[in-house]
C-alpha positions in Angstrom: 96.4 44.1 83.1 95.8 40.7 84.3 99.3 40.9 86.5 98.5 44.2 87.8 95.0 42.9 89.1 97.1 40.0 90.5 99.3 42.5 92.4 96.8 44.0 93.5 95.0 41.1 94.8 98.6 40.0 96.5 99.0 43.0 98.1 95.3 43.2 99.6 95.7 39.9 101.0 98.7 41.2 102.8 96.6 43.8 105.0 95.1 42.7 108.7 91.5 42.6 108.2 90.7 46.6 109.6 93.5 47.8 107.2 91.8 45.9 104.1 88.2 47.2 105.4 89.3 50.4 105.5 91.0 50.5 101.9 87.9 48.7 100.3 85.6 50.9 101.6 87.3 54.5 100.3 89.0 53.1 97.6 86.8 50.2 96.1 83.9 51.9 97.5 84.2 55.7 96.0 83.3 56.8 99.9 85.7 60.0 101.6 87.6 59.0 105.0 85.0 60.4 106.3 82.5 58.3 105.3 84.1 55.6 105.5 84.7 56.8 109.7 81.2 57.1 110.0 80.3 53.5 108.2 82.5 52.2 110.5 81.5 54.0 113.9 85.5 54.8 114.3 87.2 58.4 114.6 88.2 60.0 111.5 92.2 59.8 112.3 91.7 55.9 113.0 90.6 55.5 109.1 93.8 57.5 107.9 96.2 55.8 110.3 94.3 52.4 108.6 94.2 53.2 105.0 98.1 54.9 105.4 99.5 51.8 107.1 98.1 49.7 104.6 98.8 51.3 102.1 102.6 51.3 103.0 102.4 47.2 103.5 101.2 47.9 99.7 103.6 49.7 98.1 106.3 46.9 97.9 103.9 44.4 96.5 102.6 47.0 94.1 105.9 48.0 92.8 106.9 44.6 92.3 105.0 44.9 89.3 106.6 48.1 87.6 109.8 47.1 88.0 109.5 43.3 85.8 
């Protein structure tokens, strides 16, 4: 638990600062794309290009932690 929390932690760190906003908002923050496009005053496809881009830069981090 501790390592995945870690991981997690690694792989937020890795985001630019929009990317990590974007994530902590619908993710950490239960709020839709949506809401998160209205919090930030941004178009709705902005917040999905964000949160899908980051989550890509992610994935490899994240993984690193299923496979040991």
């Amino acid at each position: 638990m501790t390592l995945d929390r870690e991981r997690v932690r690694e792989a937020m760190g890795a985001l630019n600062p929009k990317q990590r906003e974007a994530i902590t908002l619908a993710y950490f923050g239960d709020r839709t794309y949506s809401d998160v496009a209205d919090q930030l005053d941004i178009p709705l496809g902005t917040v999905k290009r964000r949160i899908r881009d980051g989550m890509m830069k992610m994935r490899p981090i994240l993984q690193q932690s299923q496979d040991q």
